[in-house]
C-alpha positions in Angstrom: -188.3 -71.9 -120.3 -189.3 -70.4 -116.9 -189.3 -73.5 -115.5 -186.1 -74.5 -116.8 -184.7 -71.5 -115.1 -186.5 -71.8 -112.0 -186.5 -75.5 -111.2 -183.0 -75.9 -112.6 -181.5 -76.9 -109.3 -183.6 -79.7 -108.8 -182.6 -81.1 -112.7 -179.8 -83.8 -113.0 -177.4 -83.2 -115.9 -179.1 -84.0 -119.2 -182.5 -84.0 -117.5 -185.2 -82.0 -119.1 -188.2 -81.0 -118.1 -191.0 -82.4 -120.4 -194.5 -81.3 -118.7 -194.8 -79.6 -115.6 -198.1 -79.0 -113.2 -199.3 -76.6 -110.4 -201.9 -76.0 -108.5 -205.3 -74.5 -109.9 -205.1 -70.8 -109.6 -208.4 -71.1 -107.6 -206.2 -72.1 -104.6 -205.0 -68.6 -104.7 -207.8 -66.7 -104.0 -208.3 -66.0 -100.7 -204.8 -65.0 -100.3 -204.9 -62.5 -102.7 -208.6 -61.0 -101.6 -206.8 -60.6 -98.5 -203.9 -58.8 -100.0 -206.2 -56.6 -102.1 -208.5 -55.5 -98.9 -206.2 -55.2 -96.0 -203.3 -54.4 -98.1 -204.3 -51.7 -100.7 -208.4 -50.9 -100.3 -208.1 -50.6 -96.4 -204.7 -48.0 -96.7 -206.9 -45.5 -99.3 -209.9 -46.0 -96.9 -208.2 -44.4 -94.2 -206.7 -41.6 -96.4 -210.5 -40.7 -97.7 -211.8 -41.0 -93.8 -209.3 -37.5 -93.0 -206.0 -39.3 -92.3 -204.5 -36.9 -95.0 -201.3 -35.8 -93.0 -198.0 -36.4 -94.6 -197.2 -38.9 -91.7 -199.9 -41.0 -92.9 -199.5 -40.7 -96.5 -196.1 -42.2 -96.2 -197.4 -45.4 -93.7 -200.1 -45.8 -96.3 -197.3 -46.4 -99.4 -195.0 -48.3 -96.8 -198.3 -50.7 -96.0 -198.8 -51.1 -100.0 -195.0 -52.1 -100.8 -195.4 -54.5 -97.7 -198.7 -55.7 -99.0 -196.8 -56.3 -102.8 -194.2 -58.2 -101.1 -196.8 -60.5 -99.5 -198.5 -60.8 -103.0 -195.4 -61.8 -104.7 -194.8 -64.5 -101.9 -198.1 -65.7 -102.3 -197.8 -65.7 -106.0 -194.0 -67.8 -105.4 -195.3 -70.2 -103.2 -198.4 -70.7 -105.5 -195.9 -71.2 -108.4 -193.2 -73.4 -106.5 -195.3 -76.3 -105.5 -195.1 -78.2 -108.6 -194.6 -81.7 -110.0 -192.0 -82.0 -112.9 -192.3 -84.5 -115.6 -188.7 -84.7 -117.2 -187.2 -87.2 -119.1 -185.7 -89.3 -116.4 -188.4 -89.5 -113.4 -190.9 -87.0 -111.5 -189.7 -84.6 -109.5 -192.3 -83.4 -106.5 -191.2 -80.3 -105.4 -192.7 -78.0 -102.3 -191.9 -74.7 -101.1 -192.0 -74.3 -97.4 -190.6 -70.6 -97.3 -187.9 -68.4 -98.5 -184.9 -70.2 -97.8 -186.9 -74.0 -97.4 -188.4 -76.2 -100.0 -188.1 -80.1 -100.1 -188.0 -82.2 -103.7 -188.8 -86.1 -103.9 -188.3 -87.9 -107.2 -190.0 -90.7 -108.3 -188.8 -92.7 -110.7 -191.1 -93.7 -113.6 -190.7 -97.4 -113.0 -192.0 -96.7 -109.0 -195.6 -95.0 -110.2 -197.7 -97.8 -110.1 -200.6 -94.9 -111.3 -202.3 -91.9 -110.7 -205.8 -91.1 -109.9 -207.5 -87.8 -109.6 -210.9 -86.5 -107.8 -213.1 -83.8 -108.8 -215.3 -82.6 -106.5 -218.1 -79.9 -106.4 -219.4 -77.5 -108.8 -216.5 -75.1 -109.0 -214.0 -78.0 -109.4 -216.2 -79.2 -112.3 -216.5 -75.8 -114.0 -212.7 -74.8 -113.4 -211.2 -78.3 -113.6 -209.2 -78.7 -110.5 -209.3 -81.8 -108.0 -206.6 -83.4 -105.6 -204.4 -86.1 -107.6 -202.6 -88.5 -106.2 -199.6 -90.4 -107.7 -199.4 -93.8 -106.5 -195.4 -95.6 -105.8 -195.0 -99.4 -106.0 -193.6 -98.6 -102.4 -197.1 -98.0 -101.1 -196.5 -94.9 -100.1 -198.6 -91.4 -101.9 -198.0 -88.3 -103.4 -200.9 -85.6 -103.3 -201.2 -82.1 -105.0 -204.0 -80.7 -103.3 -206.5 -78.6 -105.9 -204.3 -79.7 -109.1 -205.3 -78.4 -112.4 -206.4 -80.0 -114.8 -206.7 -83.7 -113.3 -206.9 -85.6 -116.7 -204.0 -83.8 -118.2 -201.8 -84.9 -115.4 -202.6 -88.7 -116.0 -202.1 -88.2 -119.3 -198.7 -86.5 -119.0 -198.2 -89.1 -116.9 -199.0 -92.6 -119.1 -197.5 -90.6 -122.0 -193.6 -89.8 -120.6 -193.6 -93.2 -118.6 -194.6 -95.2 -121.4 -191.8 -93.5 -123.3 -189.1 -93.5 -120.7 -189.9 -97.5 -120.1 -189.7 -98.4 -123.9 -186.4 -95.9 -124.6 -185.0 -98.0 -121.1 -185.8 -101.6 -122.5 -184.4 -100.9 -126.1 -181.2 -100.0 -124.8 -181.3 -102.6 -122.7 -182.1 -104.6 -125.6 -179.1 -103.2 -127.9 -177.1 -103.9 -124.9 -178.1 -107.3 -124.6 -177.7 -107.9 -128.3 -174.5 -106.4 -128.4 -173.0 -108.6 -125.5 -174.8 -111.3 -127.5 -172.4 -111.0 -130.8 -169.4 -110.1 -128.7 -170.0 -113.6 -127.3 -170.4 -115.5 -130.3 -167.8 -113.4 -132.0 -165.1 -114.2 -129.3 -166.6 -118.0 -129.6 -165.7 -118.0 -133.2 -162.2 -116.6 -132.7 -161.4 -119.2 -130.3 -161.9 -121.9 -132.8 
């Protein structure tokens, strides 16, 4: 439902989204060790060393709401970069910023196939590895530290096999009913 609300711009009319995938949370990390130190430890560290004046007290809270806005962009951009699975293709999307993100959609009868790579001990453990969708085009789409590899091809085989065989039966019913119309109109002509 989240996504729904927040992806809902990049959604055609009638298009739903079916599975969608981020980045591991692992890929966050550093980010938010960064946050935690410089942003909240560092502030208190200064207030226990004797910088207990009013003056300071108030820079210290100002630097913590900074430090939570740079959190909750971290925490957006983590969240943002995401591949969609809906009912009519995949939509890639990536968030470049505030007021820039870019969104590419694949159709499910362009992905040739995805293929994924674990690598090390902590991508084995916390299953995360780079996945890359590959287009009939030749060209690729990565996601970088993806998780859950296996899931993703999954997701994938399972909404493209049923995309491609809801597409060919109607094209089938459509072909059939141009079919009768024919012989129909054949008949009534005789």
């Amino acid at each position: 439902m989240v996504d729904k609300l927040v992806f809902q711009k990049h959604l055609e009319e009638g298009e739903s989204i079916l599975f969608a995938t981020h980045k591991h949370w692992v890929e966050s990390i550093p980010d938010f060790l960064n946050v935690i130190f410089f942003g909240f430890m560092l502030p208190w560290v200064f207030y226990f060393a004797g910088f207990t004046a009013q003056f300071y007290v108030v820079i210290i809270f100002v630097w913590m709401f900074l430090a939570f806005l740079k959190l909750l962009y971290s925490w957006v951009d983590w969240y943002a970069d995401v591949w969609l699975f809906t009912n009519m293709s995949i939509i890639v999307v990536e968030w470049q910023g505030l007021f820039s993100n870019t969104s590419k959609r694949i159709g499910y009868e362009d992905a040739e196939g995805v293929s994924f790579a674990i690598k090390g001990f902590w991508g084995t453990i916390l299953r995360f590895g780079d996945v890359t969708l590959q287009v009939i085009s030749g060209t690729h789409v990565t996601m970088k530290n993806a998780k859950d590899p296996k899931k993703i091809e999954l997701a994938l085989m399972k909404h493209q096999g049923n995309f491609l065989s809801q597409r060919d039966q109607a094209h089938s019913n459509g072909l059939k009913a141009m079919l009768s119309e024919m012989v129909a109109h054949h008949l009534r002509k005789k």
